[in-house]
DSSP file (Angstrom, degrees, kcal/mol; ACC not computed):
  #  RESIDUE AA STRUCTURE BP1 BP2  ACC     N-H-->O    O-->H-N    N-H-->O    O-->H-N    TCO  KAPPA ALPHA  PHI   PSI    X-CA   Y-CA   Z-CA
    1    1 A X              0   0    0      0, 0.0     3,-0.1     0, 0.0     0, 0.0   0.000 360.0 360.0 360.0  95.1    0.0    0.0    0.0
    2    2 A X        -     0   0    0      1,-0.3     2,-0.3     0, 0.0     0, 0.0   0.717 360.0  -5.6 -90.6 -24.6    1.9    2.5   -1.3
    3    3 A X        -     0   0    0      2,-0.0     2,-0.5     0, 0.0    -1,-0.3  -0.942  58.7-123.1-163.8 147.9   -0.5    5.7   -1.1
    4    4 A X        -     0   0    0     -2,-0.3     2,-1.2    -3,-0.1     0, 0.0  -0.765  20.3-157.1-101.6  99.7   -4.0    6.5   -0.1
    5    5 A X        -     0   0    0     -2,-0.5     2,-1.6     1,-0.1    -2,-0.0  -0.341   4.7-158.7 -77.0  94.2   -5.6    8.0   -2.7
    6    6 A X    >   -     0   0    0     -2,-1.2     3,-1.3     2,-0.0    -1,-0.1  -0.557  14.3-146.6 -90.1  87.4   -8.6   10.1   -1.2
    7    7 A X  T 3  S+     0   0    0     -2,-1.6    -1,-0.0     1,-0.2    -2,-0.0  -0.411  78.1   6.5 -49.5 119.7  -11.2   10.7   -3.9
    8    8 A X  T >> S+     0   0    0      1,-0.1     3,-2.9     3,-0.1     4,-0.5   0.246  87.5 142.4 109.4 -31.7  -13.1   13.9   -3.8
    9    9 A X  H <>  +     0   0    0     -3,-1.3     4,-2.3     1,-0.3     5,-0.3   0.802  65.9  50.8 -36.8 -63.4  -11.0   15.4   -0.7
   10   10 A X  H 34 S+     0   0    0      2,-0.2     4,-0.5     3,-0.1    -1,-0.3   0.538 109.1  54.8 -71.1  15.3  -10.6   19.0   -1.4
   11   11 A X  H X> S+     0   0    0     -3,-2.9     3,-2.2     3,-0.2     4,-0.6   0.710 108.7  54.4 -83.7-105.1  -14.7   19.1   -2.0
   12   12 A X  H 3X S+     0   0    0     -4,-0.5     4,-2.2     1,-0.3     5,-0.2   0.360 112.0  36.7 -11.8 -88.4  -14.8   17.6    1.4
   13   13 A X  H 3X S+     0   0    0     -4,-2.3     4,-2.9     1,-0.2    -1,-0.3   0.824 115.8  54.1 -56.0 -30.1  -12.7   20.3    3.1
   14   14 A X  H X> S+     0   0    0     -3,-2.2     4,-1.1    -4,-0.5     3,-0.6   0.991 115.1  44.2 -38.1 -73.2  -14.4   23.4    0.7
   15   15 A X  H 3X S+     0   0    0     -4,-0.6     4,-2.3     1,-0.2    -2,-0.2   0.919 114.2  50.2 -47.8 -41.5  -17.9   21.9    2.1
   16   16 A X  H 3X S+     0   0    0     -4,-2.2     4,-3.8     1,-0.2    -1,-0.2   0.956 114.5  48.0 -49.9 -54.2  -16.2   21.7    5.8
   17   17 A X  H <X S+     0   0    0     -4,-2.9     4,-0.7    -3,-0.6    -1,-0.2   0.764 112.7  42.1 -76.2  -6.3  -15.1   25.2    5.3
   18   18 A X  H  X S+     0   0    0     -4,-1.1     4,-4.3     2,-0.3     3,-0.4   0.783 105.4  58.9 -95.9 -26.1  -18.1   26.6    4.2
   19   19 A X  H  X S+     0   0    0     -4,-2.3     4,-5.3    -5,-0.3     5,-0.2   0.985 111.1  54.0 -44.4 -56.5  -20.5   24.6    6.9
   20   20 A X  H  X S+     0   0    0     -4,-3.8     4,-0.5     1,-0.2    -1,-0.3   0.612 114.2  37.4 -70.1 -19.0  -17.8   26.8    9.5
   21   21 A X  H >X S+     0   0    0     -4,-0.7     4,-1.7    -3,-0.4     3,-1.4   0.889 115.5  51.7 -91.1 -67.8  -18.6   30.1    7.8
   22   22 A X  H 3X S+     0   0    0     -4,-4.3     4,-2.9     1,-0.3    -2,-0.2   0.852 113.9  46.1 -35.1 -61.8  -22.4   29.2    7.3
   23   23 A X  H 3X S+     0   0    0     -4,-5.3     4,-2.9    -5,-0.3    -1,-0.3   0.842 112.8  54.9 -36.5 -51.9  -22.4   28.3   11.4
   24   24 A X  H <X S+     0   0    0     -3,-1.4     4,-3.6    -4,-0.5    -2,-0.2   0.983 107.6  44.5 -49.2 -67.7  -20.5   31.7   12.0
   25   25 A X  H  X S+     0   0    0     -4,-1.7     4,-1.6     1,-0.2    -2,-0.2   0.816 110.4  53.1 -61.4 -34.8  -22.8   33.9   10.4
   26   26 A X  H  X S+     0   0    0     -4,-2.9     4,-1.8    -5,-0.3     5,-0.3   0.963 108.9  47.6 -77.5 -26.1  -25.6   32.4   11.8
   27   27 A X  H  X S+     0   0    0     -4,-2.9     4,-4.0     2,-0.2     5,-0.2   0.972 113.6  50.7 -25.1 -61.8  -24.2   32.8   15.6
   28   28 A X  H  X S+     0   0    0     -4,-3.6     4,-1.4     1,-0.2    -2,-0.2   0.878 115.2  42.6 -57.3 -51.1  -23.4   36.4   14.7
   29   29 A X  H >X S+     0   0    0     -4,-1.6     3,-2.1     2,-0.2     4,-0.5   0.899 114.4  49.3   2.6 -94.1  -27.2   36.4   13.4
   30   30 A X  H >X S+     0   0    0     -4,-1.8     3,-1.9     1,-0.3     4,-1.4   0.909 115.0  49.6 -27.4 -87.8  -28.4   34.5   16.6
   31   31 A X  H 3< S+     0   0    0     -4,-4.0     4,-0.3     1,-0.3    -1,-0.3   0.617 112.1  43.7  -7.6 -55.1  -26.4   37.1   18.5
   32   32 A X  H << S+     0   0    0     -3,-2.1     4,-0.5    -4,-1.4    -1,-0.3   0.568 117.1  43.3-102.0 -18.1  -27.7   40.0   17.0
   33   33 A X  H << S+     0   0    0     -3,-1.9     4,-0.3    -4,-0.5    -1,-0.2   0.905 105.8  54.3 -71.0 -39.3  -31.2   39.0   17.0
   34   34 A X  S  < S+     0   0    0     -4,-1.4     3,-0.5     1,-0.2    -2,-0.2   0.594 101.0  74.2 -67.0 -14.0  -31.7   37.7   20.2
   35   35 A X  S >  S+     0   0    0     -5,-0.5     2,-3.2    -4,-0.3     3,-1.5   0.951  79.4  73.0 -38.2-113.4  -30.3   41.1   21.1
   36   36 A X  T 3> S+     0   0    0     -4,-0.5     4,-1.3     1,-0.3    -1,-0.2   0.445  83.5  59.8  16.3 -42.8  -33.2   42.7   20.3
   37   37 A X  T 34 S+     0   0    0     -2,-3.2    -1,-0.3    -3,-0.5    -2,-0.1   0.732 101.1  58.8 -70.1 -39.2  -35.3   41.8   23.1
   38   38 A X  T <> S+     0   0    0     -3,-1.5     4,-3.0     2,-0.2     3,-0.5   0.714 105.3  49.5 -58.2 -75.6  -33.0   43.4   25.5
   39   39 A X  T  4 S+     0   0    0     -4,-0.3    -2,-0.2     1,-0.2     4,-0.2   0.804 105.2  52.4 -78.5  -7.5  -33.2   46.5   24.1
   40   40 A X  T  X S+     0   0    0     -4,-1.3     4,-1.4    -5,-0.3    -1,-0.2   0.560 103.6  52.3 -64.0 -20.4  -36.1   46.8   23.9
   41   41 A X  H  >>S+     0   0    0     -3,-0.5     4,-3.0     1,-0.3     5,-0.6   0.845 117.6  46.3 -92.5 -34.9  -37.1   46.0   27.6
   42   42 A X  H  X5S+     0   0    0     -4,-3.0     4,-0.5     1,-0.3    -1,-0.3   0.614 102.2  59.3-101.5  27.8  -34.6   48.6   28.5
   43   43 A X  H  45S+     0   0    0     -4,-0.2    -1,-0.3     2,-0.1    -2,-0.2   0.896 113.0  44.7 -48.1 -69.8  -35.7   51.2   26.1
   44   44 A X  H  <5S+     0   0    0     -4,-1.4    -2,-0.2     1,-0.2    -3,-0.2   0.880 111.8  47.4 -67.6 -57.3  -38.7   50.8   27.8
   45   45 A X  H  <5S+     0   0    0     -4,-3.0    -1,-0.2     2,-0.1    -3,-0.1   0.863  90.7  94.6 -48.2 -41.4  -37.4   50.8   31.9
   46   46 A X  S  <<S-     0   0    0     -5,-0.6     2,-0.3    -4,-0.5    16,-0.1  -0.165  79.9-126.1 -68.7 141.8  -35.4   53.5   31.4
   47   47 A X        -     0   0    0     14,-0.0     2,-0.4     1,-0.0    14,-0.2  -0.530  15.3-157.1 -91.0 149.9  -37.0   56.8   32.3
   48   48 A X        -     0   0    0     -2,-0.3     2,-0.1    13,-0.1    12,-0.0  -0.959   6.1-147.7-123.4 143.1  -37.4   59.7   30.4
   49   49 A X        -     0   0    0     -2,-0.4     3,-0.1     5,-0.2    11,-0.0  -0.038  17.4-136.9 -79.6-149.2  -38.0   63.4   31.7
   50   50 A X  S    S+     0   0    0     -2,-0.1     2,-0.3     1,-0.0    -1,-0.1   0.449  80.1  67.5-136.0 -40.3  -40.0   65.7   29.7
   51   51 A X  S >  S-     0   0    0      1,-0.1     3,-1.6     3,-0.0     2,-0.6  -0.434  86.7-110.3 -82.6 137.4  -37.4   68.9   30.3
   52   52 A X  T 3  S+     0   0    0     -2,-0.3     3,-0.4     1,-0.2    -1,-0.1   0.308  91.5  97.8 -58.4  24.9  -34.0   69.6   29.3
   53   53 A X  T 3  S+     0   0    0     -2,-0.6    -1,-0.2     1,-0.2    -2,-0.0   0.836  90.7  32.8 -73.2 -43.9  -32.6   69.3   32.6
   54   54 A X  S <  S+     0   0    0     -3,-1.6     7,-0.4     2,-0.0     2,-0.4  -0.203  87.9 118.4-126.3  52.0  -31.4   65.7   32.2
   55   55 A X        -     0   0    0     -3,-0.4     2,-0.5     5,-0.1     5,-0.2  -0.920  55.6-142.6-115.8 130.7  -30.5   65.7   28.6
   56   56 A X  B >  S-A   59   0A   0      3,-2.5     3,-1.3    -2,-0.4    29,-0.1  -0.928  83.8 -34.9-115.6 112.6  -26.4   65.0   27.4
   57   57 A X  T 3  S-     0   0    0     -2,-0.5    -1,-0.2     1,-0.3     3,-0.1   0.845 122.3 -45.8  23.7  63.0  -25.7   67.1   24.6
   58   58 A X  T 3  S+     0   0    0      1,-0.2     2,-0.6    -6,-0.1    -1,-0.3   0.685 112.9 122.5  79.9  17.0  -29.5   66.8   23.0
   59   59 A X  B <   -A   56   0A   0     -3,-1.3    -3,-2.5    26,-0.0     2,-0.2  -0.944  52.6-152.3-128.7 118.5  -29.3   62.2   23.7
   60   60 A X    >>  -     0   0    0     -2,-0.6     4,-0.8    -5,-0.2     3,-0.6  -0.442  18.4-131.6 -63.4 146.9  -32.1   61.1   25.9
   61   61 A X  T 34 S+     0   0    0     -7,-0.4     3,-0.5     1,-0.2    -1,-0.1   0.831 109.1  62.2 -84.8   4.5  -30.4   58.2   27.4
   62   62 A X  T 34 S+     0   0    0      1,-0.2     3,-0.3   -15,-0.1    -1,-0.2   0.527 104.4  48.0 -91.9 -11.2  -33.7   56.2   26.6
   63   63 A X  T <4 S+     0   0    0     -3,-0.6    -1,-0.2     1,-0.2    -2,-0.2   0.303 103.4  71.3-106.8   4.4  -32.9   57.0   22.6
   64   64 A X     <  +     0   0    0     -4,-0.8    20,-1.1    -3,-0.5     2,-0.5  -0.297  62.4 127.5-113.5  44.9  -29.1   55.8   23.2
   65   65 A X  E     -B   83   0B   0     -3,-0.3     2,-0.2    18,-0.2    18,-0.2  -0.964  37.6-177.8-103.5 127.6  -29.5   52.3   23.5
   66   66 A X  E     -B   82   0B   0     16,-1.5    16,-2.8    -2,-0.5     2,-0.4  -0.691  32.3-147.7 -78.3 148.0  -27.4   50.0   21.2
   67   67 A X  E     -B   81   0B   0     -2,-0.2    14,-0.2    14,-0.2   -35,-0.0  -0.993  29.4-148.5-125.7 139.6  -26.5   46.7   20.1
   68   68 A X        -     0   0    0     12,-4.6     2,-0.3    -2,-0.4     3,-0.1  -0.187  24.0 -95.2 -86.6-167.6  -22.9   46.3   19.1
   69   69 A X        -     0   0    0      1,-0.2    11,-0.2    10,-0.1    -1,-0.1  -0.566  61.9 -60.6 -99.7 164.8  -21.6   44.1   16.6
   70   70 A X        +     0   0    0     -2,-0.3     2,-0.3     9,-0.1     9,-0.3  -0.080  60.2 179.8 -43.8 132.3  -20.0   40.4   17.4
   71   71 A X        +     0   0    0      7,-4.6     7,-0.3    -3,-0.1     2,-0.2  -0.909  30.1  62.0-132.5 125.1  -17.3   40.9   19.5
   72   72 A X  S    S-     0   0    0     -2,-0.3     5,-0.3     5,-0.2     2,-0.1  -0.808  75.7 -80.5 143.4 169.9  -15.2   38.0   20.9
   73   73 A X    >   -     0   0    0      3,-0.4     3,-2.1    -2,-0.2    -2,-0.1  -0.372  64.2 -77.5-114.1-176.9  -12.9   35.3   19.8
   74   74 A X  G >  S+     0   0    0      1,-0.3     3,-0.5     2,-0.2    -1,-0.0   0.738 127.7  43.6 -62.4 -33.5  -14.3   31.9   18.5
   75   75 A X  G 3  S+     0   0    0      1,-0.2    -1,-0.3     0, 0.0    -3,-0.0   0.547 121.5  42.1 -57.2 -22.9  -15.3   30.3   21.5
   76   76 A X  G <   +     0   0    0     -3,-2.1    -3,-0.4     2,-0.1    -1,-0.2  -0.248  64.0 159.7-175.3  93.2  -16.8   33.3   22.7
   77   77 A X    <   +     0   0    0     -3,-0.5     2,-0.3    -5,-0.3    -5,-0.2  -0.097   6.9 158.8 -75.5 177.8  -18.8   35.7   21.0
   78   78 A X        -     0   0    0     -7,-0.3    -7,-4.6    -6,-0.1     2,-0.3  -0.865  29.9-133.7 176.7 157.4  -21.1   38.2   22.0
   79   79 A X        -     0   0    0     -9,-0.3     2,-0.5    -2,-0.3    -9,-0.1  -0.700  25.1-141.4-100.0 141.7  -23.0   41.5   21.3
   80   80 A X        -     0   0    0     -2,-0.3   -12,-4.6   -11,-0.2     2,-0.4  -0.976   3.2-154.4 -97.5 127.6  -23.2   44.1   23.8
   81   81 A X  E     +B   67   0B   0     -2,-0.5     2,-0.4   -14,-0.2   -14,-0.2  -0.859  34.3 164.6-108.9 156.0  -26.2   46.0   24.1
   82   82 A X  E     -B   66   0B   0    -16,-2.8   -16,-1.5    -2,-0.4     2,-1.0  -0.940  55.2-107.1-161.0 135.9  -25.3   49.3   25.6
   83   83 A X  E  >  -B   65   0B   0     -2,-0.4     4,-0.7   -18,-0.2   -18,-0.2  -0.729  52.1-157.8 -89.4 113.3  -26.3   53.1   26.3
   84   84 A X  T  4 S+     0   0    0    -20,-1.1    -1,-0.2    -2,-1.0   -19,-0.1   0.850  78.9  11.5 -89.8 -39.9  -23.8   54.4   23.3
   85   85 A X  T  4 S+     0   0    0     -3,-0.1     3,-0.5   -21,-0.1    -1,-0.2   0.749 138.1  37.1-107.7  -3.6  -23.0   57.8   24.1
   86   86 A X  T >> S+     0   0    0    -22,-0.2     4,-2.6     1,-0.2     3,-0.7   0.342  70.6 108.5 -84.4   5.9  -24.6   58.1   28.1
   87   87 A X  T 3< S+     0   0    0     -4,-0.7     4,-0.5     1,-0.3    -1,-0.2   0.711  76.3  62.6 -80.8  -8.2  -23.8   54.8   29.5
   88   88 A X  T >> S+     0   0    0     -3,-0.5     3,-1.1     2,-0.2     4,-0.7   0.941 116.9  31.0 -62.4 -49.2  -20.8   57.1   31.8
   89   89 A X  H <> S+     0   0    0     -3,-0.7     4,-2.5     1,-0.3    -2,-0.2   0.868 114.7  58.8 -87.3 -19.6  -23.7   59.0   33.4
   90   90 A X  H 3X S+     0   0    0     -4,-2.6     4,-3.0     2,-0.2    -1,-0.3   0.774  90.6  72.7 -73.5 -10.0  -26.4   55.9   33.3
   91   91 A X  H <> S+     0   0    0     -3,-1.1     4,-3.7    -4,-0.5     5,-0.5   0.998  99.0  51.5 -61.5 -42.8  -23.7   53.6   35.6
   92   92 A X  H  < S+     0   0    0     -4,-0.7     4,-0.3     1,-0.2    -2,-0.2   0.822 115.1  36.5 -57.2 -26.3  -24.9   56.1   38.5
   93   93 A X  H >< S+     0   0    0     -4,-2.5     3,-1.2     2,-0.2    10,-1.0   0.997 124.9  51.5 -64.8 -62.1  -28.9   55.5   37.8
   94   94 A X  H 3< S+     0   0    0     -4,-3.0     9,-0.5     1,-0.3    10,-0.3   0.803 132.9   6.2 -40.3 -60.5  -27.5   51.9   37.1
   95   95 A X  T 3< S-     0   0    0     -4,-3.7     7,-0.4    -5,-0.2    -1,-0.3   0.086 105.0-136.7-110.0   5.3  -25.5   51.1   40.2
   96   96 A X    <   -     0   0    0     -3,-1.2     2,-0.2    -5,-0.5     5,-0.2   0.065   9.6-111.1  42.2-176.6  -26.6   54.4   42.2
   97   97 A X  B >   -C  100   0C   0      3,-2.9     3,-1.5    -4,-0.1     5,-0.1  -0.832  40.3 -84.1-155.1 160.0  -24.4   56.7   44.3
   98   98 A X  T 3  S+     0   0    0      1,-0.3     3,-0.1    -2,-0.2    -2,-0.0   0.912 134.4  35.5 -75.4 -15.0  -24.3   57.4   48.1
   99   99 A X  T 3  S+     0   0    0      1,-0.1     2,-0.3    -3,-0.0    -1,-0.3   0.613 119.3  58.0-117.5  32.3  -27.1   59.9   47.8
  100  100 A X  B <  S-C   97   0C   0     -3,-1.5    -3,-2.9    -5,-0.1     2,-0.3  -0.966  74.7-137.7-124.2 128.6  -29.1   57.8   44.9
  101  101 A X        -     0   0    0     -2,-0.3    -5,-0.2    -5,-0.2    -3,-0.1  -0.704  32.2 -83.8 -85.8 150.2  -30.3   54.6   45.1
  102  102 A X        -     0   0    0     -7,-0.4    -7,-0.2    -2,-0.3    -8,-0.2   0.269  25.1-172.5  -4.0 136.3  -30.0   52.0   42.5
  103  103 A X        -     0   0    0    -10,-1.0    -9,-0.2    -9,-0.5    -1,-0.1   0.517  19.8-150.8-110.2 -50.2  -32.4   51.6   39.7
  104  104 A X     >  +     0   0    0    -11,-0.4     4,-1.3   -10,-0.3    -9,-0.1   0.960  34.4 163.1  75.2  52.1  -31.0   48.1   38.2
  105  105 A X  H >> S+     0   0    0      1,-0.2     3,-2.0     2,-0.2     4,-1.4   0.917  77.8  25.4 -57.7 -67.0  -32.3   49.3   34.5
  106  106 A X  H 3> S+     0   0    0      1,-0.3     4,-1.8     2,-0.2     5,-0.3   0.773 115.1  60.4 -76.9 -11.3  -30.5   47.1   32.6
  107  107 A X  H 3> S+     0   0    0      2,-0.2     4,-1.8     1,-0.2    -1,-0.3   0.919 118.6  43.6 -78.3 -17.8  -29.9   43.9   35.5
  108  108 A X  H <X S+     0   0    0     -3,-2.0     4,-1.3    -4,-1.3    -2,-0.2   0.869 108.2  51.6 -23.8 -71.7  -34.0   44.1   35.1
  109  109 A X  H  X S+     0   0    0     -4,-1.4     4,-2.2     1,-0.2    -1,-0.2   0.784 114.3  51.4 -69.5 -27.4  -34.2   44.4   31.5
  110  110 A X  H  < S+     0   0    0     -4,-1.8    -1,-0.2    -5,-0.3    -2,-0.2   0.971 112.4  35.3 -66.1 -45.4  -32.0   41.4   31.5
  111  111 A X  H >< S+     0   0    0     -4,-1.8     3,-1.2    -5,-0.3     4,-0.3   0.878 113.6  59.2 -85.7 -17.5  -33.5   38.9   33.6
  112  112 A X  H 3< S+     0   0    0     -4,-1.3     3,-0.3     1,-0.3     4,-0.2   0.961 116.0  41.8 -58.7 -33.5  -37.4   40.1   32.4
  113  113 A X  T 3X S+     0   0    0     -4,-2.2     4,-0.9     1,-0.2    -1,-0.3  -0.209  88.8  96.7-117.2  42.4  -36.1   39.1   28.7
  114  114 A X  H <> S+     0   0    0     -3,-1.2     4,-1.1     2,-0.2     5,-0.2   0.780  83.5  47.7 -89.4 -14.5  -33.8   35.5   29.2
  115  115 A X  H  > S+     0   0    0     -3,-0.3     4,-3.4    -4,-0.3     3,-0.4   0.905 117.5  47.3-102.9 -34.9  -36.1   32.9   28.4
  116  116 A X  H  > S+     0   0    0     -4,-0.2     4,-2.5     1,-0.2    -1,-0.2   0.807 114.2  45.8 -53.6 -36.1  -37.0   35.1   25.2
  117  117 A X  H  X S+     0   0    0     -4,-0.9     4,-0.6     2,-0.2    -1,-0.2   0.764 116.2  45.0 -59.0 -39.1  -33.4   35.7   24.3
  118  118 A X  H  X>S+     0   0    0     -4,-1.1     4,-3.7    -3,-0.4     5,-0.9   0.831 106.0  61.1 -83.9 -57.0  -32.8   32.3   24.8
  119  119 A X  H >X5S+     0   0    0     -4,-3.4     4,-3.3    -5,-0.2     3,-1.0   0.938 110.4  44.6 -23.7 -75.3  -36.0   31.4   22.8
  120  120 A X  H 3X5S+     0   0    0     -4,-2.5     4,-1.2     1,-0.2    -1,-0.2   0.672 106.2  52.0 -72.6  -7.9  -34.4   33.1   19.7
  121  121 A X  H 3X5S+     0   0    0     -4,-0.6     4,-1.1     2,-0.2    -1,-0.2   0.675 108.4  53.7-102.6   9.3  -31.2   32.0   19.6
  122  122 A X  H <<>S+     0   0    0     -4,-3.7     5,-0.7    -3,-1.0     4,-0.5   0.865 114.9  45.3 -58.6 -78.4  -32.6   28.7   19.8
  123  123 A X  H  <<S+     0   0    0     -4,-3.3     4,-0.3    -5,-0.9    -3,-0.2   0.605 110.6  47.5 -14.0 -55.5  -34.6   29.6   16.9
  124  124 A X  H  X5S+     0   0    0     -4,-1.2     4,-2.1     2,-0.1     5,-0.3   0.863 109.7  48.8 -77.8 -50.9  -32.4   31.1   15.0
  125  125 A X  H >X5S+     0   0    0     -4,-1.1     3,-1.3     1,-0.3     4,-1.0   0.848 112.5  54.3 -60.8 -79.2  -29.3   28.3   15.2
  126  126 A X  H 3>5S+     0   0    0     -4,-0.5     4,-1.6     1,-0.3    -1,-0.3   0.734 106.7  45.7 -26.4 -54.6  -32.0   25.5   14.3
  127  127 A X  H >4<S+     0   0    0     -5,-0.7     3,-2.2    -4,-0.3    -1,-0.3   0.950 119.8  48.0 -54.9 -61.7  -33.1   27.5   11.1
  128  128 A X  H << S+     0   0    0     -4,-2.1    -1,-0.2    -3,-1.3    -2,-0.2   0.856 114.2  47.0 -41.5 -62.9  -28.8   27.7   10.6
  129  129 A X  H 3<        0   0    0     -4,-1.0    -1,-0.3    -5,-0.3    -2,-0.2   0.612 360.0 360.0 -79.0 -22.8  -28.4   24.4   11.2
  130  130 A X    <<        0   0    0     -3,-2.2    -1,-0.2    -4,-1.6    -2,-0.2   0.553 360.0 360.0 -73.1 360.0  -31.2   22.5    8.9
């Protein structure tokens, strides 16, 4: 047996690589919908005034919620969803101050929206995966 003579091989690894890009993009997908849920809840918790008193150069922090793009190495991505330019002044609402208490927007918005987050990225990776 002088050589093993693999019929077909570089299709095989082409299909392999493409499976691993198909699989990628939908995570980053998964990610980025399942996102979605999340900002919304804390769209919503977060308070808005009605006056320009508690306004950061014209951004309600309830109109500065984000979701970033995949960030993270292959084992472990993730999206941040995120108050994009207020999130300095929203840790004190967040985490309070010694003469404000806590609000807990976003540990709130999180745990009201897990079994839905989880829902969709279930959702989505099946669809990915058929």
């Amino acid at each position: 047996m002088e050589g093993l003579e693999l019929k077909g091989l570089d299709e095989m690894i082409n299909n392999l690589d493409m499976t691993v890009e198909k699989m990628n993009r939908g995570v980053a997908r998964a990610l980025k919908e399942s996102a979605e849920p999340v900002k919304k809840a804390i769209k919503k918790n977060t308070n808005r005034s009605d006056g320009q008193t508690h306004k950061w150069e014209n951004i309600h922090a309830q109109d500065d919620v984000w979701i970033s793009g995949v960030v993270g190495r292959e084992d472990d991505k993730h999206v941040k969803v995120l108050y994009k330019n207020v999130g300095w002044r929203m840790y004190f609402v967040e985490f309070g101050t010694s003469k404000q208490k806590p609000q807990h927007i976003i540990q709130t918005s999180v745990k009201q929206t897990e079994s839905q987050v989880r829902q969709k990225q279930t959702e989505v990776l099946r669809e990915v995966l058929r």
